[in-house]
Structure formats: structure tokens, C-alpha cells
C-alpha positions in Angstrom: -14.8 -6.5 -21.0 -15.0 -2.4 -21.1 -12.2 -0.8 -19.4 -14.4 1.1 -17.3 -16.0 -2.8 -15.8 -12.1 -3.6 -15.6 -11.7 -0.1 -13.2 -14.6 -0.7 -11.5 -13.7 -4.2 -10.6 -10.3 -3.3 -9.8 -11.3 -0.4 -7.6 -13.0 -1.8 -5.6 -10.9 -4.9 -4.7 -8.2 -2.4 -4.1 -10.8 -0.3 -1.5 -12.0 -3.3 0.1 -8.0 -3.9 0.9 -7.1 -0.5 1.7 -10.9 -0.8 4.0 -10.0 -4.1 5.8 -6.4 -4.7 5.6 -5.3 -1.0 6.3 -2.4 -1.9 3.1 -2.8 -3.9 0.0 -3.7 -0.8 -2.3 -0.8 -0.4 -4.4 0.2 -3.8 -4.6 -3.1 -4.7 -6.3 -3.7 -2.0 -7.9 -0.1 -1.5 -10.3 -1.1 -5.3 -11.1 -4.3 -4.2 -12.0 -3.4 -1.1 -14.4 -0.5 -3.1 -16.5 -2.3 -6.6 -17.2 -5.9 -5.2 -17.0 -5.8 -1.9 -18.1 -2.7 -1.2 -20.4 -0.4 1.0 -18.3 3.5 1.0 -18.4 5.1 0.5 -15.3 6.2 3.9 -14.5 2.5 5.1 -15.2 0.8 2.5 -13.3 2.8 3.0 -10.4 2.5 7.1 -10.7 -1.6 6.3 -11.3 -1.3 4.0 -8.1 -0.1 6.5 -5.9 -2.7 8.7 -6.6 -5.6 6.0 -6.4 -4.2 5.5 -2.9 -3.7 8.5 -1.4 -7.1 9.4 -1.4 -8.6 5.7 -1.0 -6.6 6.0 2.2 -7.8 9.6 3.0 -11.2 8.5 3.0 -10.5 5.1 5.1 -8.4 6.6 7.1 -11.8 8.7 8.3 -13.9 5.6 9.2 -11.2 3.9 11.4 -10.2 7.1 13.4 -14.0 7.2 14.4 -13.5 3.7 15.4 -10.8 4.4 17.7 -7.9 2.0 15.5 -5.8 5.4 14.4 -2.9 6.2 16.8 -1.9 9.9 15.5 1.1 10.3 17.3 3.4 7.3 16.4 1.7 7.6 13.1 2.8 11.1 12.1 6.2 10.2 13.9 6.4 7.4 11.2 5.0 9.2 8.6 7.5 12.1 9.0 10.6 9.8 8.8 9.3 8.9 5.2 8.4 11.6 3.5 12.4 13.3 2.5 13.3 9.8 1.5 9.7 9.1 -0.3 10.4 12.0 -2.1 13.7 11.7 -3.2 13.5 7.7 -4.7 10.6 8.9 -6.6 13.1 11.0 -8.4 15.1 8.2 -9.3 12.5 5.8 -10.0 12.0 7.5 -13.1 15.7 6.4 -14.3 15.2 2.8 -13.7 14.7 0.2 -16.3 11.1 -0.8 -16.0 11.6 -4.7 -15.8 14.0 -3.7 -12.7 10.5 -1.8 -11.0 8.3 -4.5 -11.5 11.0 -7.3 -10.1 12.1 -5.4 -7.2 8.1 -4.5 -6.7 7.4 -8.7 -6.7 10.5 -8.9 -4.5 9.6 -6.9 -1.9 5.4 -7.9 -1.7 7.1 -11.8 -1.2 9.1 -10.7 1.2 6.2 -8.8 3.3 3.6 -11.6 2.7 6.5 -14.2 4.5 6.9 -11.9 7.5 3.2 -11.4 7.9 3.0 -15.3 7.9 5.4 -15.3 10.9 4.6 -13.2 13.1 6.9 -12.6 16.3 5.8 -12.6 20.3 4.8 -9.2 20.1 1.9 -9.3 17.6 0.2 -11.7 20.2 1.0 -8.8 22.9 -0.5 -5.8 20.8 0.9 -3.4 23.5 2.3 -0.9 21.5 4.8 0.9 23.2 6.6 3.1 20.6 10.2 3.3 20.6 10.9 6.8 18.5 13.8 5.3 17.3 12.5 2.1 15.8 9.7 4.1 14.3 11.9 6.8 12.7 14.0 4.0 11.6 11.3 1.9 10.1 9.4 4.5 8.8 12.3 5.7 6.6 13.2 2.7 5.1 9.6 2.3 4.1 9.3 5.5 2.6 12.4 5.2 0.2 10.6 2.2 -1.1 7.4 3.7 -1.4 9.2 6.2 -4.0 11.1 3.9 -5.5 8.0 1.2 -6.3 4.9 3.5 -6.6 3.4 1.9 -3.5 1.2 3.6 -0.3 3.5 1.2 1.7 0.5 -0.4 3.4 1.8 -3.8 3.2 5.0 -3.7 4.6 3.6 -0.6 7.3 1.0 -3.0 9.0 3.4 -5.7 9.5 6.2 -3.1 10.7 3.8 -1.6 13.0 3.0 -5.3 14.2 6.1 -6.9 14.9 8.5 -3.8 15.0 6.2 -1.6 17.0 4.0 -4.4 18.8 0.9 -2.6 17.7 -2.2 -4.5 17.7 -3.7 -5.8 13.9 -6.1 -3.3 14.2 -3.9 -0.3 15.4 -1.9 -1.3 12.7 -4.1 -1.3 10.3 -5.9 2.0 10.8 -2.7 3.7 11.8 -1.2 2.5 8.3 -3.6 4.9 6.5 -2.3 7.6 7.7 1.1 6.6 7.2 0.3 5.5 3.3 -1.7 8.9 2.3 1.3 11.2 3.8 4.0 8.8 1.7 2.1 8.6 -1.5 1.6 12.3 -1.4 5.2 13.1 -1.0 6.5 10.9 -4.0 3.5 12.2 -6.2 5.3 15.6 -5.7 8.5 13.9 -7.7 6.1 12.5 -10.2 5.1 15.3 -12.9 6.9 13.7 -15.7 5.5 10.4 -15.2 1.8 11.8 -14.3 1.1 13.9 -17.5 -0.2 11.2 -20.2 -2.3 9.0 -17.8 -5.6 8.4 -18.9 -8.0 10.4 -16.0 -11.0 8.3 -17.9 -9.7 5.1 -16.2 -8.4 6.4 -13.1 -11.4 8.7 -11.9 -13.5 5.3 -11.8 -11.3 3.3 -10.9 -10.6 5.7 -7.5 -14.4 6.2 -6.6 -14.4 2.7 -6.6 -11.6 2.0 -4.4 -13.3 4.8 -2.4 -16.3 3.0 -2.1 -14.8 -0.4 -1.5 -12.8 1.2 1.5 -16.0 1.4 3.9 -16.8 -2.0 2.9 -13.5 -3.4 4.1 -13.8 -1.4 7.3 -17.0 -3.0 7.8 -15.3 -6.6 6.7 -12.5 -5.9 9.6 -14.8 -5.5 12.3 -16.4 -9.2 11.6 -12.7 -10.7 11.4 -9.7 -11.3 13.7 -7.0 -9.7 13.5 -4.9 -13.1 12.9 -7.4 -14.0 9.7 -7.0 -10.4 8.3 -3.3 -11.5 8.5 -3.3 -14.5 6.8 -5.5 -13.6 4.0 -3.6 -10.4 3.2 -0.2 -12.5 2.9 -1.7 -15.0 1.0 -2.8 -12.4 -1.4 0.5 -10.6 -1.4 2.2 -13.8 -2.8 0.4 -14.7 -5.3 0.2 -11.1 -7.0 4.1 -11.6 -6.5 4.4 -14.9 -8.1 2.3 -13.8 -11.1 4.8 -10.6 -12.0 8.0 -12.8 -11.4 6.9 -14.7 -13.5 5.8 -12.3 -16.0 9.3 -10.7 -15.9 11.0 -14.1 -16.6 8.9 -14.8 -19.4 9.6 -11.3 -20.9 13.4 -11.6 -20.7 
């Protein structure tokens, strides 16, 4: 199969994510550039952020007009994580690359379990915002999106759920915003890593994901908020099962 079939098909999964889940993006979509299309590591997670950012830019437009964006406690969240976004992108480029695709598999697991467990106040969805929680939260979450080359979609929605007690689709349309800020910020840290990647791939593989996004937006509306849920962590573990495993065999 051509790569450009491969970026296609891979776009598009990743849009339909970004679309229904509000998250996902990265996580499939570094996958997708090292065992599909040939990137290193530190590439595909540079190429990642990119493909993001403006997959999420684009979603982001389709569930404002729906009502699921709340802009406030989004930029509060977003604003916590874009000095520490910025700064582990820096020292992502100094880490061994089997360490960045471990501690990527690592932490999808560890999001997919929580998302399988939700707490009393997903059921509630009332979303009052504590500013301190959400500062807190949203820092953490932007050191990692440096660090690993992801929006941070799948660990946002799930903070914004149980941490925040956002409704699913609060969370998932306010996560956009929260993913396009971060991955902007540590693309700013990312020149050395972003000057051999191959445009040919990547520019298909993004209008994909672009057009993939309204589909998932459109998928979200038919589903509850539970289901999105579910299918989303199921997802997330076995993408992380498949790179553990990948690492071990490489050792």
C-alpha cells in the first residue's frame, strides 16, 4: 500500500477521534507515522503535534456552534499548560527514544483505565470549576504534552470529567481548545526536530484528519456520552499494548 493510502487512512481515523472523542489524536496518530509510515520517534511526535493542532482548530469550530465549548475554564486550563508544554518539549529532544515511546504507552494505559472508571461526578456533569484544580490539572497535562508529542486530548477529557465534573460532551469539545493551545506551545520548542519531516505525508495525512473531524462530530451527536467513553478507552489500550510490546521486543 502507497504511503499516501496509508496517510489517508490514518488521517482520517485520527479526525474522526479528534471529531467524536474531543482527544485520541496524538495517540493514534505517533502509532500511525512509526509502524505505518516510517518516522522516528522524535519526528513522529514533532509531525503529531502539528497534525493536531489544526485537526483540533478546525473541530474545535463545529462543537463551539453546538454549544459543548466552555471558553472560560478552557483557556484557564489551557493557560496553566502552555510554560510547562513548552519547556518539556525542550527536553524531550534529550531523551532516549525507547524511553518516549514507553512512557508514551504508559501514560495512554493509564488514561484508558481511569476513563473505564469513572467517579460520582461524571454521572453529575455539573461542572463547577474550581480554578485551582484546573490550574493544577492543566499543568501537569501540559508538561506531558511536551514531553510525549501529544495534544493531550486523552488524558484532558477524562480530567475535565472526573476532576472538573464536566459533562462527556463539555469535555470533549472543551478539550479542543485545550489540545490546539498545548500543541502549539511545544511546536515552538520543536525546530530541530521539525526540519527533515516529509510535508508529502503529513499535508495528506492532516486534511484527512481535517476531514474526519466533522464526521466524528456528527458520530458524537448519535452516541452517549458513556459509549464515547468506553470505546475511546478501549482504543487507548490496545494502541498501548501494541508499543509495550514493541519496545520489549526491541530491547
Amino acid at each position: 500500500m502507497s504511503a499516501l493510502v496509508l496517510a489517508l487512512t490514518a488521517g482520517a481515523v485520527v479526525g474522526l477521534a479528534l471529531g467524536a472523542l474531543g482527544g485520541g489524536g496524538s495517540v493514534l496518530a505517533v502509532p500511525a507515522l512509526i509502524y505505518l509510515l516510517g518516522f522516528s520517534p522524535a519526528a513522529a511526535t514533532t509531525a503529531s503535534l502539528l497534525i493536531v493542532a489544526v485537526t483540533s482548530a478546525s473541530a474545535l469550530y463545529a462543537h463551539a456552534r453546538a454549544g459543548h465549548v466552555r471558553w472560560r475554564a478552557g483557556a484557564l486550563f489551557a493557560g496553566a499548560g502552555i510554560p510547562p508544554a513548552a519547556a518539556a518539549g525542550v527536553a524531550a529532544g534529550r531523551l532516549p527514544q525507547p524511553v518516549l515511546t514507553a512512557a508514551f504507552a504508559a501514560v495512554a494505559a493509564l488514561a484508558a483505565l481511569r476513563m473505564l472508571r469513572p467517579g460520582r461526578a461524571e454521572a453529575r456533569g455539573t461542572g463547577v470549576v474550581r480554578p485551582g484544580r484546573a490550574v493544577g490539572a492543566g499543568a501537569a497535562l501540559g508538561a506531558l504534552t511536551g514531553l510525549l508529542g501529544v495534544g493531550g486530548g486523552f488524558l484532558v477529557v477524562p480530567a475535565l470529567v472526573t476532576v472538573l465534573t464536566f459533562a462527556m460532551r463539555e469535555a470533549t469539545g472543551t478539550s479542543l481548545l485545550v489540545i490546539a493551545a498545548n500543541s502549539l506551545a511545544s511546536l515552538a520548542t520543536r525546530g530541530s526536530t521539525a526540519a527533515g519531516l516529509d510535508w508529502a505525508v503529513i499535508a495528506p495525512f492532516t486534511g484527512a484528519a481535517v476531514l474526519g473531524a466533522w464526521d466524528g462530530k456528527r458520530l458524537a451527536a448519535r452516541l452517549s456520552g458513556p459509549r464515547l467513553r468506553q470505546a475511546f478507552a478501549c482504543v487507548l489500550l490496545a494502541v498501548a499494548a501494541g508499543m509495550l510490546l514493541d519496545v520489549a521486543l526491541r530491547r
